[in-house]
C-alpha positions as CSV (number, residue, x, y, z in Angstrom):
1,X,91.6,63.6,105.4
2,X,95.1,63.9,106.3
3,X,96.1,66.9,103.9
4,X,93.1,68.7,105.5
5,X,93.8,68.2,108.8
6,X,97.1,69.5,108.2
7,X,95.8,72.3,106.4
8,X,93.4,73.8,109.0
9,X,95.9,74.4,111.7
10,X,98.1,76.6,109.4
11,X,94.8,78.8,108.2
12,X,94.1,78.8,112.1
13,X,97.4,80.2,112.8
14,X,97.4,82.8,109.8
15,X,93.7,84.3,111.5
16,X,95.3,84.7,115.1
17,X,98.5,86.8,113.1
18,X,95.9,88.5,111.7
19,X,94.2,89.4,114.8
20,X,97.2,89.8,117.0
21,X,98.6,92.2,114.4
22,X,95.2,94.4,114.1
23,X,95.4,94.2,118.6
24,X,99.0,95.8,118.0
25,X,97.9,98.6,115.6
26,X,94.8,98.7,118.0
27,X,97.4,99.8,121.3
28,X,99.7,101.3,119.1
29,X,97.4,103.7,118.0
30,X,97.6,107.2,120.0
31,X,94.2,107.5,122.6
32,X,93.6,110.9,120.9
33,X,93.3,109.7,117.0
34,X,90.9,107.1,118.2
35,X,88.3,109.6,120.0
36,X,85.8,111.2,117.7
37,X,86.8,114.6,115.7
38,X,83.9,116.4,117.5
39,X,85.8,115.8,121.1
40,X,89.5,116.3,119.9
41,X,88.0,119.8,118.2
42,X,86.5,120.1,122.2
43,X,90.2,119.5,123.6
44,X,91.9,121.6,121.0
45,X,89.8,124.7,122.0
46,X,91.4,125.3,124.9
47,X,95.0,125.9,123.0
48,X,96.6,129.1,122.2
49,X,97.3,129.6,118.8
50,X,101.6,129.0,119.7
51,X,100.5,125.4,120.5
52,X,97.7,125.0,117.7
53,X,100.3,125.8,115.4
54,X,102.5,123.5,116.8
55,X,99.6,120.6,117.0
56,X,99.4,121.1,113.5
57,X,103.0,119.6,112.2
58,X,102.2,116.3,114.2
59,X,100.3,114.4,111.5
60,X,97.7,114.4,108.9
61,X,94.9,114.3,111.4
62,X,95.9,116.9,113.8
63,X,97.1,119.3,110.4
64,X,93.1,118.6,109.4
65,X,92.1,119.4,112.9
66,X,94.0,122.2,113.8
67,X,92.4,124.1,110.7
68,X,89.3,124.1,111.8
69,X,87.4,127.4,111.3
70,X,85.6,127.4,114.7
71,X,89.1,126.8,117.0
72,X,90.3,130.1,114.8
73,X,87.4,132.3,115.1
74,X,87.2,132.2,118.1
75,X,91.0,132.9,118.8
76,X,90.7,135.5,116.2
77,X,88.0,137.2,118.5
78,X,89.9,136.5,121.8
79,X,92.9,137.8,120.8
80,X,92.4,140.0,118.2
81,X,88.5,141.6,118.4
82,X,88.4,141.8,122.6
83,X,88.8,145.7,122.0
84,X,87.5,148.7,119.7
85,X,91.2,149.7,118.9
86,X,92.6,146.1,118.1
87,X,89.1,145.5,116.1
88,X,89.0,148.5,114.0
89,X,92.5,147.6,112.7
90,X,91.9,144.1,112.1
91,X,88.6,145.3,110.3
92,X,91.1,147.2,107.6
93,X,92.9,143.5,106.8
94,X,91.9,142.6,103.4
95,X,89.6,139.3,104.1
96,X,90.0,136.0,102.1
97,X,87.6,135.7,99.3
98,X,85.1,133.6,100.7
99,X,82.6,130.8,98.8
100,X,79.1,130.2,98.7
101,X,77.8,129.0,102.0
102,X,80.5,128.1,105.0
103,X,83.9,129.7,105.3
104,X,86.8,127.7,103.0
105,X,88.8,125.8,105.2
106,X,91.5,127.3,106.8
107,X,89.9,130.8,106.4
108,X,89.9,131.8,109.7
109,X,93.6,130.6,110.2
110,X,94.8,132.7,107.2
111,X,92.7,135.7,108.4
112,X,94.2,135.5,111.9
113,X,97.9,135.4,110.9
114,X,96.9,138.1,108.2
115,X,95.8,140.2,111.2
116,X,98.9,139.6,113.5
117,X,101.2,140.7,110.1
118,X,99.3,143.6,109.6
119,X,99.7,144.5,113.5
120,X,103.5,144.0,113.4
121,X,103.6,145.6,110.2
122,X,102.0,149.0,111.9
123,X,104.5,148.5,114.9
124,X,107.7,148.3,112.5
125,X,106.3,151.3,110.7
126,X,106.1,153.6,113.9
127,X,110.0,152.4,114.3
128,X,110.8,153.5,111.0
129,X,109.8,157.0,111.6
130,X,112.8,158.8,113.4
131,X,115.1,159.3,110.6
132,X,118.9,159.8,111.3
133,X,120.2,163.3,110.7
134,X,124.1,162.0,109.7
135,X,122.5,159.2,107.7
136,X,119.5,159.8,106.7
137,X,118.1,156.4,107.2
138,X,116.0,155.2,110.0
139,X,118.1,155.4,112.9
140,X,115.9,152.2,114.3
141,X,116.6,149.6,111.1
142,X,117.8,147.2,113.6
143,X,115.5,146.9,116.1
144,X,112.9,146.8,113.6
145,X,114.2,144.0,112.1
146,X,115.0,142.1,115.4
147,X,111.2,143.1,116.7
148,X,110.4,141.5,113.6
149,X,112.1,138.2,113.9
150,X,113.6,138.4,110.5
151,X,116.2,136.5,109.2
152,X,117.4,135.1,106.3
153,X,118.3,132.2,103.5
154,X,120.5,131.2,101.0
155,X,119.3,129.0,98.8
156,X,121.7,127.5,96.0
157,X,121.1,126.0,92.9
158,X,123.7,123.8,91.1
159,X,124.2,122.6,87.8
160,X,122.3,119.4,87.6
161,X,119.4,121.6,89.4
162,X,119.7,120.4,93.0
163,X,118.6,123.1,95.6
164,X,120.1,123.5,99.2
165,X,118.7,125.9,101.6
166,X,121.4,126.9,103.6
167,X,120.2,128.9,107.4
168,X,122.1,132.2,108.6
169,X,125.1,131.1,110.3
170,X,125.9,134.8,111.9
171,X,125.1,138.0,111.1
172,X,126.7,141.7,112.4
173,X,124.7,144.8,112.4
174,X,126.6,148.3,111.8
175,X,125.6,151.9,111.3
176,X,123.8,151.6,107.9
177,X,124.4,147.8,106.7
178,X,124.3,144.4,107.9
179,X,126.5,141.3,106.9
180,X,125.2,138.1,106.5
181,X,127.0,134.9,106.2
182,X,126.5,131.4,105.6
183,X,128.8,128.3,106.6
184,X,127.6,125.1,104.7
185,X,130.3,122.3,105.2
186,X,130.1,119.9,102.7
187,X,126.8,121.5,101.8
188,X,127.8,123.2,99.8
189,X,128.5,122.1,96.1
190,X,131.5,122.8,94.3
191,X,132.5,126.5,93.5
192,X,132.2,125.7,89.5
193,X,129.4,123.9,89.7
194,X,127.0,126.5,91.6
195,X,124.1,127.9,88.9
196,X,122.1,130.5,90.9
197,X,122.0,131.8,94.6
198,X,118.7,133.4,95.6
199,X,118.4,135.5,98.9
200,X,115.3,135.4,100.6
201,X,114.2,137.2,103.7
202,X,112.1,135.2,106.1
203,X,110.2,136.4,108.7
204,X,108.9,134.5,111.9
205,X,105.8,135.7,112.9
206,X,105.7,136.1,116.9
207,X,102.7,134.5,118.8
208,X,102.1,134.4,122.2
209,X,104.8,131.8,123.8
210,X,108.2,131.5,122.8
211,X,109.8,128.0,121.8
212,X,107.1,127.3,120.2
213,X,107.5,127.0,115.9
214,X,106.4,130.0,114.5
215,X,104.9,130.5,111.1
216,X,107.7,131.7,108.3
217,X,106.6,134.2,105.5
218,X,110.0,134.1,102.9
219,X,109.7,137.4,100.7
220,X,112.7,136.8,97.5
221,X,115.0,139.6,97.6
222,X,117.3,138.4,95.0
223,X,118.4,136.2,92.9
224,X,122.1,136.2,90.7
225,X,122.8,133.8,87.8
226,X,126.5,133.1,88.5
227,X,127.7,133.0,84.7
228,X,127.2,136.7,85.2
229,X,128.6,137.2,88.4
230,X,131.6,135.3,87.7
231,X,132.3,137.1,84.1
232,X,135.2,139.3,86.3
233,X,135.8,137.8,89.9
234,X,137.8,140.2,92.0
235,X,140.4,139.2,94.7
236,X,140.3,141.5,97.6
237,X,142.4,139.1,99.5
238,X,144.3,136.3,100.9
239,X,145.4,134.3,104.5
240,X,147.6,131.4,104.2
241,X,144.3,129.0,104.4
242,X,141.5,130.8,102.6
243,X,140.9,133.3,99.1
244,X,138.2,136.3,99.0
245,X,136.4,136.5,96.0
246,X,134.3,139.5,95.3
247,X,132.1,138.7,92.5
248,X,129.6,141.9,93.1
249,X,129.3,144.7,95.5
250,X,128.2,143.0,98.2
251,X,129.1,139.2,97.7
252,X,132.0,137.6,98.7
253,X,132.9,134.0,97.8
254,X,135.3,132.6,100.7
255,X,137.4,129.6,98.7
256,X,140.1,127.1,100.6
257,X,143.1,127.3,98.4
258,X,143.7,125.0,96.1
259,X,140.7,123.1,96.1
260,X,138.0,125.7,95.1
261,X,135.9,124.8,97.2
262,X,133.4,126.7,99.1
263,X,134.5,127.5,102.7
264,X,131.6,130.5,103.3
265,X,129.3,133.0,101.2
266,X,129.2,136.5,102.5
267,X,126.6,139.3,101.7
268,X,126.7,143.0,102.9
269,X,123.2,144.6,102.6
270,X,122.5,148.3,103.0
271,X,119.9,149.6,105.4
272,X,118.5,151.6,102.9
273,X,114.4,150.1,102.7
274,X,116.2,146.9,103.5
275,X,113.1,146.1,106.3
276,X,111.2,146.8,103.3
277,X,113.0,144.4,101.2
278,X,113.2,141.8,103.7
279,X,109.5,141.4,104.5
280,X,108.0,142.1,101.5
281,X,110.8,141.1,98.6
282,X,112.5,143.2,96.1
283,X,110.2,146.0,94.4
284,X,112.6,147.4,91.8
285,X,110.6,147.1,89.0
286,X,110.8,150.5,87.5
287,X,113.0,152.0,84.2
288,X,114.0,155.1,82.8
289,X,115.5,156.4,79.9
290,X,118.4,158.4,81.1
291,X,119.2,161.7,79.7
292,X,122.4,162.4,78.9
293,X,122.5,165.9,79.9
294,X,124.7,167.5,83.0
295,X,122.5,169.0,85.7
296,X,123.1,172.1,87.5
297,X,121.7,174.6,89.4
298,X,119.0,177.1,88.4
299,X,120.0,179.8,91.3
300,X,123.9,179.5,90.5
301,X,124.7,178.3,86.9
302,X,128.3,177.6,87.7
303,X,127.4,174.7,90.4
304,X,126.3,171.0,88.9
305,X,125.4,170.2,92.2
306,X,125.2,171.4,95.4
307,X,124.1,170.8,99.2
308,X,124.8,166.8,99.4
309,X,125.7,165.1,102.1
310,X,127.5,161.8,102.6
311,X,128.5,159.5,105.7
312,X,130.8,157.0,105.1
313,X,131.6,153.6,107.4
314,X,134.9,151.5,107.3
315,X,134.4,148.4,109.4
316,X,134.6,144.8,109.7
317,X,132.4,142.2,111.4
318,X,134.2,142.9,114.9
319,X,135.3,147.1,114.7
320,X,134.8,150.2,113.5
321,X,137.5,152.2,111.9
322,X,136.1,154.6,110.7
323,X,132.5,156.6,110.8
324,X,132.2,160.3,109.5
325,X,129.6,162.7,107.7
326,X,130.1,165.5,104.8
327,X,127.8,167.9,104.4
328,X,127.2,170.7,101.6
329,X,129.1,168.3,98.9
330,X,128.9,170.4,95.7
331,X,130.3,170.3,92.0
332,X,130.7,173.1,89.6
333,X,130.0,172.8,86.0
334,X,134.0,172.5,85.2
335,X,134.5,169.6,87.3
336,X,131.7,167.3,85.3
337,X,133.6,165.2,82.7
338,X,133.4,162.2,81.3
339,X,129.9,161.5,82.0
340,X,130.9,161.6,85.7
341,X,130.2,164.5,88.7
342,X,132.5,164.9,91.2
343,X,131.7,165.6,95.2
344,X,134.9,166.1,97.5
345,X,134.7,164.9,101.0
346,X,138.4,165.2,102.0
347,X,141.0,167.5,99.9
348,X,144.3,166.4,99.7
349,X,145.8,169.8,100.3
350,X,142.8,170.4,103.4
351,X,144.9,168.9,106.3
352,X,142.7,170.1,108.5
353,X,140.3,167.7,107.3
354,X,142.5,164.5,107.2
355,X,140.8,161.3,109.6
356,X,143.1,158.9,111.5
357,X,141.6,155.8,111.0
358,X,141.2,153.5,114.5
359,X,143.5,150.7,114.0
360,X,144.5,148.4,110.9
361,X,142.2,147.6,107.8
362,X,141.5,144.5,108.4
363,X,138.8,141.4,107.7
364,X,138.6,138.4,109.9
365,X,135.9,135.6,108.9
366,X,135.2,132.7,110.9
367,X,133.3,129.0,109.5
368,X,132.7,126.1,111.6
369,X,135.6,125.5,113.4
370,X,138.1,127.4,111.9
371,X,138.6,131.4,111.4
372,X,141.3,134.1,110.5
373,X,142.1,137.2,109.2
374,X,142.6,139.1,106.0
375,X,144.5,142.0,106.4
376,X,144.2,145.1,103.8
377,X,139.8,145.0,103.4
378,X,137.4,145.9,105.0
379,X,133.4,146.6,104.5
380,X,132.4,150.2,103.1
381,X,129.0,151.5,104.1
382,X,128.3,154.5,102.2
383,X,125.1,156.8,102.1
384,X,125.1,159.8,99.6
385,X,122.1,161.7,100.4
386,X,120.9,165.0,97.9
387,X,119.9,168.5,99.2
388,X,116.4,167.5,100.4
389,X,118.2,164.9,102.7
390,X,116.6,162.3,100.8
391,X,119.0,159.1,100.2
392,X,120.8,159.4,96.1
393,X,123.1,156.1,96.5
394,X,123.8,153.3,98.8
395,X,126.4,151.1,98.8
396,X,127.1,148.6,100.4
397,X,130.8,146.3,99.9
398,X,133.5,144.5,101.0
399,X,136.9,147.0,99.9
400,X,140.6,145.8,99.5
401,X,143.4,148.2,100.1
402,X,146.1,148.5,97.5
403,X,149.4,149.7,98.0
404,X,150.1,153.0,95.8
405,X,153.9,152.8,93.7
406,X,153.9,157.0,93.8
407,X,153.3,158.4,96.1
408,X,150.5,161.0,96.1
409,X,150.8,163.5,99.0
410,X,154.4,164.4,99.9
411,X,153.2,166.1,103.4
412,X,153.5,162.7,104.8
413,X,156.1,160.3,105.0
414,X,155.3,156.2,104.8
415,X,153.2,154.2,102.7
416,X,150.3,155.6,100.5
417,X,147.4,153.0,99.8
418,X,144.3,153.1,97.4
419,X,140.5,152.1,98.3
420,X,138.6,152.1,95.4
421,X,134.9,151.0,94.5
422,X,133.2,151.1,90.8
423,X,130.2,150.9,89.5
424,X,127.8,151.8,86.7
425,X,126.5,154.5,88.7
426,X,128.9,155.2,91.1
427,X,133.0,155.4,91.9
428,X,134.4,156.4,95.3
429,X,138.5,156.4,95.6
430,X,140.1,156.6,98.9
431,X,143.7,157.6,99.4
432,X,145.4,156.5,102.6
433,X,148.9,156.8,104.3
434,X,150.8,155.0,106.6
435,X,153.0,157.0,108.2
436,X,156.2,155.8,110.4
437,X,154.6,155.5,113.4
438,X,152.1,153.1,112.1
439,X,149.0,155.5,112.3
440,X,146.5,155.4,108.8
441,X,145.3,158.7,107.7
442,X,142.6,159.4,105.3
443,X,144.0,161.9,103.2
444,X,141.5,162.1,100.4
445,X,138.0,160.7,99.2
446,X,136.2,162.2,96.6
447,X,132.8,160.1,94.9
448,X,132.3,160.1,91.4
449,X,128.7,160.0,90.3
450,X,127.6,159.5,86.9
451,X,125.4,161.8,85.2
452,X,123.0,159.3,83.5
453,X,122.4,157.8,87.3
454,X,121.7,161.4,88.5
455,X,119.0,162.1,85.5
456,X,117.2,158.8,86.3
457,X,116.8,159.6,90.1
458,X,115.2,163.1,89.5
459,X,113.2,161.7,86.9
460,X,111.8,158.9,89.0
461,X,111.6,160.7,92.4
462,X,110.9,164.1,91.7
């Protein structure tokens, strides 16, 4: 009789924990997830579609909730069917497939974002349509892209497989190219050890009220296996802190001396379709078997080509140095060798047509608390357009500046230095000087474009 009166106090005391912890859970508990689904869908009608969204990364419940067809169809015909104009373009979005019976879930969700993409997509398009004369590019690429809230990622792979998303750290618009660059810390795994990088363009849709989170679309631009990209690293240059390595047109590695590790990774992109690109990923899909064969001119047998025009930018992520256009490029049938066609933009012996550049060549390049300078590179923007004015090549690439041993123009007395880019398709070589009184001239550029690359755009454009 003892033992049990012993006993029953403790399986007293274990009910009234129980109870007192089910009363805790019981006030703990938000007011809202204990009131019945049918009158938190009543509350949650009278939301926007900024703040449903929002709702809907609470929890579970409220994700559930704030999918619900009825809340969306009828924002979908508030905001988006309350006139003939809006409606008949929303009519021409493809719709979900739909099931047997009542709409999936979510249907209505998908079909309203669907319809506020297509809407942007029309507005981005109308932006798109005044074309540059110098450039022959869309002279509005950037405020399409800003209008469009696009940004963009860096996602890293390393060795072991271990992703890291890394989120723009600053970006710098110029005339026909943007650089991008990314500052991870010690987010950023070891320069060796880094697998793949892939590039992805993400856009923020815009809803009605800002500081809200906005639904991200991510469109894959690129993506680089570094065994390949590190076959035949380039250094364009050096401060006393930090190394640039340039390991394609367009990507540059910036490493702290002698540790290898990564300080910042640095991509140029090139206007050309790059809204295009951005939004809807990389379509370059296509191949041709190039010809070898030189082209020329049916009218005039001695020209290879004739009536191109180029525009060239030097610049850095602060300054311009330099910004000029060449029109009626041409190249006669002598001057095609080695599988390569030459176009002259500035003669050597053509003084008249010699550019002073605005001030040194120079890259600066700023991460988290620290920044500097690189002197001798800079970014080249180039756009070679053919004689309908339609864009040929695009580049887009960080440059170093070499000094020259001989000299190659006697007219001037000083330094003479070399830019140079290569590729499989195209070659561009800059000759500078530096005279005594410290001012850079452009003496010559001529670009080199290969005659397989030339066959394969007629044959896939025209």
């Amino acid at each position: 009789m003892a033992s049990f009166k012993a006993v029953t106090p403790r399986l007293r005391a274990g009910s009234a924990s129980k109870r007192a912890d089910e009363r805790t859970a019981m006030s703990t508990q938000s007011l809202f997830e204990r009131l019945p689904p049918e009158i938190l869908v009543k509350i949650l009608s009278h939301l926007d579609a900024s703040a449903l969204l929002s709702l809907s990364h609470t929890n579970k419940l409220f994700h559930q909730l704030a999918s619900n067809n009825a809340l969306w169809k009828k924002l979908y015909i508030t905001d988006l069917g309350n006139n003939k104009r809006q409606k008949t373009k929303s009519e021409k979005v493809q719709l979900l497939p739909k099931k047997t019976g009542d709409d999936p879930v979510g249907y209505w969700k998908q079909l309203y974002f669907k319809t506020v993409a297509h809407r942007d997509m029309k507005k981005w398009k109308s932006l798109l349509g005044a074309v540059s004369s110098h450039t022959g590019l869309p002279s509005q690429t950037e405020q399409a892209l800003r209008n469009l809230n696009v940004t963009w990622e860096l996602t890293i792979t390393d060795m072991s497989g271990c992703e890291s998303t890394l989120k723009l750290s600053w970006s710098h618009f110029s005339e026909t190219s943007v650089t991008l660059c990314w500052c991870g810390g010690n987010f950023l795994p070891d320069y060796k050890r880094i697998s793949s990088l892939e590039l992805h363009g993400v856009r923020r849709i815009a809803l009605c009220r800002s500081g809200l989170k906005k639904p991200n679309r991510k469109s894959l631009m690129a993506k680089m296996d570094m065994q390949l990209l590190t076959k035949s690293p380039q250094v364009i240059g050096q401060d006393q802190i930090l190394q640039l390595e340039l390991l394609q047109p367009g990507i540059i590695f910036g490493l702290w001396k002698g540790q290898r590790s990564v300080a910042f990774i640095m991509f140029t992109l090139h206007f050309y379709k790059l809204v295009e690109r951005s939004i809807q990923g990389s379509s370059d899909c296509y191949y041709v078997e190039p010809i070898i064969q030189a082209p020329f001119d049916d009218i005039d047998p001695e020209y290879g080509l004739h009536g191109y025009q180029l525009h060239i930018v030097l610049h850095n992520a602060e300054c311009k140095f330099m910004s000029e256009s060449f029109s009626q490029l041409f190249c006669r049938r002598a001057d095609i060798s080695d599988g390569f066609i030459q176009l002259t933009a500035i003669s050597r012996t053509g003084f008249s047509q010699h550019i002073q550049l605005s001030g040194n060549l120079t890259l600066p390049w700023r991460c988290e608390a620290l920044e500097g300078t690189v002197e001798n590179c800079c970014i080249m923007s180039l756009t070679l357009l053919d004689e309908f004015r339609q864009p040929f090549s695009c580049v887009a690439s960080p440059v170093s500046v070499e000094l020259e041993k001989a000299a190659v123009s006697y007219d001037y007395d000083g330094e003479h230095y070399l830019i140079r880019y290569e590729s499989s398709d195209i070659q561009v070589k800059m000759q500078l000087v530096k005279t005594k009184k410290k001012k850079q001239l452009v003496i010559s550029l001529i670009v080199y474009v290969s005659v397989c690359f030339v066959n394969k755009h007629f044959r896939r454009d025209y």
